[in-house]
Residue, then its C-alpha position, 0 to 999 in steps of 0.5 A: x500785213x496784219x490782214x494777210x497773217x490772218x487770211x493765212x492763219x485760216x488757210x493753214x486750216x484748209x490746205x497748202x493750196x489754201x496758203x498758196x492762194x491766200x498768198x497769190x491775191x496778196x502779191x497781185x494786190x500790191x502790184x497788179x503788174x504780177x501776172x503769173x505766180x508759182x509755188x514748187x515744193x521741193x521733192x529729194x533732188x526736184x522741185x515740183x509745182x504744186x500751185x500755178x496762176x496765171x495764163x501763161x504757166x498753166x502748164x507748169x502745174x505738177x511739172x517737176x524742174x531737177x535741182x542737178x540739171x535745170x538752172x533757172x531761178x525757181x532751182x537756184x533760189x532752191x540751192x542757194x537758199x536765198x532771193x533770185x530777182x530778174x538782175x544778171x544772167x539769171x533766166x526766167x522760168x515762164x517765156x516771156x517774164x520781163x521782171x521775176x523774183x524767185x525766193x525760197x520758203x524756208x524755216x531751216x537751213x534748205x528750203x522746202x519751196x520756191x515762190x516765184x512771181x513775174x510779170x510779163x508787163x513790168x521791167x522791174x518788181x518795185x514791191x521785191x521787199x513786200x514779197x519776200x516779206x509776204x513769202x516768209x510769213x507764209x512759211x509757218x502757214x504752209x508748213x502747219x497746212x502740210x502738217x494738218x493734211x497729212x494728219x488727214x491722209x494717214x486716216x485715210x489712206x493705208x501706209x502700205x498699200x496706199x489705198x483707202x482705209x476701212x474707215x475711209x471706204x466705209x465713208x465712201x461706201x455710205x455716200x454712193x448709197x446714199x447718192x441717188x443714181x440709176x445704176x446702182x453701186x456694185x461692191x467687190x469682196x477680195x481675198x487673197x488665197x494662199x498668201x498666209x502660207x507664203x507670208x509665214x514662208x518667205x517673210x513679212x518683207x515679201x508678204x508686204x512686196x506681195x501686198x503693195x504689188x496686189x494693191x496696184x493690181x486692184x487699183x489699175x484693173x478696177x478703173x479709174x472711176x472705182x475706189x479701192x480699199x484695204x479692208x484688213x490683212x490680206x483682204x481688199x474691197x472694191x467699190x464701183x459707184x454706177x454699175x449693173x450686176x453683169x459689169x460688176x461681174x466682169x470687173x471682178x473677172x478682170x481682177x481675177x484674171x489679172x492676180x492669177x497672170x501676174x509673175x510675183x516670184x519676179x519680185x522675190x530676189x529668186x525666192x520662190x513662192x511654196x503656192x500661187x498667189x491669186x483671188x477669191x472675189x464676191x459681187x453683192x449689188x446694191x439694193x437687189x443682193x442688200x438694202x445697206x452699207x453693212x449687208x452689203x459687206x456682209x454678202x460681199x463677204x459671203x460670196x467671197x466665201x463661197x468661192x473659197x469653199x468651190x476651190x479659191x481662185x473664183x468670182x461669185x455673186x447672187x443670180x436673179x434668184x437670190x442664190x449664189x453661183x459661180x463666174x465659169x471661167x472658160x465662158x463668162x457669166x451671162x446674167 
């Protein structure tokens, strides 16, 4: 136990997932009849799987029970706050489960999760004892991993927007540089117009509704293989690690077309916005517009800019003659 208090120790260090494995290989040492073992985190009225190993529950994993309608045992250890071991008319979790043993990792009077363990070999669990011993020095491990990741999330990720911080795209921006591809990375530079104007008219709590709605905009038209970040305001940024200029372009378009479509008065309890919310948006492409993570921010910005000053509600980048031009919104560019 000795040894196992240390492992989770430095678990708690790495990740909740960390303590859940360290956990894992403890339970299967004392009994390698333990072919299966969950842990569910406990979500308002759900419990959610954050670990799962084991063949027979690999589906199980980020699978959500209902603590008011499912009656298995993950849920009832969770409700009772106590041991629910294969002895009654307890159901198994996993089909197939001769022998269980559910209990709630708790250090106050609701537990905050369920480890379960099965074994689809074994009629009983001879070491109940050793795992709920196990579960409860888990505890403390788990909840300071949690603790620690997010410590780590709220430098990363933005409260509001639930997109990436400046710093946190920063980074990310560096590493695609710095990462050798063929196609280069593509850097979008977005700037919400009008939204000053509507912020100081209907309030900061519409302002803040308008913000998370754009950010779920960007991050849903940018693709899953961009990162999205807040730069600051009601400025965005949007990454696109392998790209040529005409798709970074055309991404910018689709963005473009999206904030403009979109019906943010649906939002505003009937409040009307005084003018429309949409985007002015430069490209810079890395290395042909700039050489670095800083001048490729820089010219992002300026082409940003630029479609500003050619009446907002614009894409502009750099054509092949370094000079700024402008997305033709009745035809797209050809680059």
């Amino acid at each position: 136990m000795r040894e196992v208090a240390h492992d989770l120790i430095g678990a708690s260090r790495e990740s909740p997932a960390a303590v859940c494995r360290v956990l894992d290989q403890a339970v299967r040492e004392i009994s390698p009849a333990i072919d299966n073992v969950l842990f569910c985190k406990r979500e308002d009225q759900t419990l959610r799987c954050m670990y799962a190993s084991g063949a027979r529950c690999e589906y199980f994993r980020d699978a959500r029970l209902s603590l008011e309608r499912d009656e298995s045992a993950l849920t009832q250890a969770a409700l009772q706050c106590r041991r629910v071991a294969s002895r009654g008319p307890q159901r198994p979790v996993i089909p197939g489960d001769r022998a269980f043993l559910a209990v709630p990792m708790h250090e106050g009077a609701q537990a905050e999760g369920v480890f379960y363990v099965s074994s689809s070999t074994a009629d009983t669990l001879d070491v109940e004892e050793a795992v709920v011993t196990l579960a409860t020095l888990a505890v403390s491990a788990y909840q300071l991993a949690c603790d620690r990741e997010l410590d780590r999330q709220r430098a990363t990720i933005d409260a509001l927007t639930n997109l990436l911080t400046p710093g946190a795209f920063r980074t990310r921006l560096l590493e695609a540089i710095a990462r050798p591809n063929t196609r280069r990375p593509a850097l979008l530079f977005i700037d919400v117009d009008n939204f000053k104007p509507c912020n100081d008219t209907l309030g900061h709590d519409a302002g803040d509704v308008i913000l998370r709605t754009l950010a779920r905009i960007l991050a849903a038209s940018a693709g899953s293989e961009s990162l999205v970040g807040r730069k600051g305001g009601d400025e965005f940024c949007v990454l696109l690690p392998e790209s040529s200029k005409t798709q970074a372009v055309q991404r910018a378009e689709n963005i473009r077309k999206a904030v403009e479509s979109y019906d943010f008065n649906a939002l505003l309890d009937g409040k009307k916005l005084p003018c429309p919310i949409t985007a002015s948006i430069g490209v810079s492409m890395y290395p042909v517009d700039a050489n670095t993570a800083e001048t490729l921010l820089e010219t992002a910005d300026a082409a940003m800019y630029h479609g500003k000053k050619r009446g907002r509600n614009r894409v502009c980048f750099y054509d092949v003659a370094g000079n700024l031009a402008e997305v033709d919104r009745a035809q797209p560019a050809l680059l």
